[in-house]
C-alpha positions in Angstrom: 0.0 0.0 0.0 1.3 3.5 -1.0 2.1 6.2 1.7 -0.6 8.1 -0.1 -3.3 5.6 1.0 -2.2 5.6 4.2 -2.7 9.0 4.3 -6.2 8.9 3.0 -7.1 6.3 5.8 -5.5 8.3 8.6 -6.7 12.1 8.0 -10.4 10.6 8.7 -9.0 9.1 12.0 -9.1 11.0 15.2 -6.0 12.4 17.5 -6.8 9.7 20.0 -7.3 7.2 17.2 -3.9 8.3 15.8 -2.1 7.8 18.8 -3.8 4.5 19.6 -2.3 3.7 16.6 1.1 4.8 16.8 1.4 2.9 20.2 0.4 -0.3 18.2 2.8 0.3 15.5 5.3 1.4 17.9 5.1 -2.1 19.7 5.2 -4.2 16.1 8.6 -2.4 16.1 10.4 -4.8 18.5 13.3 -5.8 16.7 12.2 -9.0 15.5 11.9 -9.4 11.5 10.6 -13.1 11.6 9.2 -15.8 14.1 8.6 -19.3 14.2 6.1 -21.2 16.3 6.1 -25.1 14.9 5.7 -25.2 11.6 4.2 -21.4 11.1 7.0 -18.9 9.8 5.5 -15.1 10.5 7.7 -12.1 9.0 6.8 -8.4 9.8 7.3 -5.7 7.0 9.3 -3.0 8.6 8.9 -0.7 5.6 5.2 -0.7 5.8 5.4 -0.2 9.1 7.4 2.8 9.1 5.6 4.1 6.0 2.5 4.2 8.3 4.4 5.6 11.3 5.4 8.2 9.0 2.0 9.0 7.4 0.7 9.4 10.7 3.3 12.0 11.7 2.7 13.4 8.7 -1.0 14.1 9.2 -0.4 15.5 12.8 1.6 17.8 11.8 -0.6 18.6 9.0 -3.0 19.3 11.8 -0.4 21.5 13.5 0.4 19.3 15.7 4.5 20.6 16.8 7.0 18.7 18.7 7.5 21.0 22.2 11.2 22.6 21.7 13.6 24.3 24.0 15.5 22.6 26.8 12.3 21.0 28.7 9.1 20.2 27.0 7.5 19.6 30.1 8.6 22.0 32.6 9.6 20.9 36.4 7.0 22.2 38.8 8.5 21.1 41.6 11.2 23.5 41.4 12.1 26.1 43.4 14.6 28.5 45.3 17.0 27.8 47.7 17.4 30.5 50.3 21.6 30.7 51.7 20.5 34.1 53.5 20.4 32.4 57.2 24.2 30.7 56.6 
């Protein structure tokens, strides 16, 4: 299947839909290119499966959707100031 279809198919999903998604296609991606159990042989495609991780990206950021940047994208709130006044 072509990146384009997988656009198609994602743009009518939802952000939680999406990100359901990308946690599935995130666990496919384990490392393991084939498997055997008996007498089954089972081999993952890692190209499609990046294709689609990419066609996902690509549609949340077509929604605006921006990777948080600077040096913390989620800030500490359990920081605060020392006082050395009383030493």
């Amino acid at each position: 299947m072509a990146v384009a279809d997988h656009l198609l198919r994602y743009r009518q999903k939802t952000e939680a839909e999406l990100l359901a998604e990308i946690t599935r296609l995130e666990a496919l991606d384990n490392g393991f290119l084939t498997m055997g159990m008996g007498t089954k042989q089972f081999a993952l495609a890692t190209a499609q499966n990046n294709d689609k991780l990419n066609a996902i990206a690509f549609v949340r950021r077509e929604r605006g959707y921006t990777v948080p940047d600077g040096p913390r994208a989620t800030p500490n709130v359990q920081v605060g100031v020392v006082d050395f006044s009383n030493q």
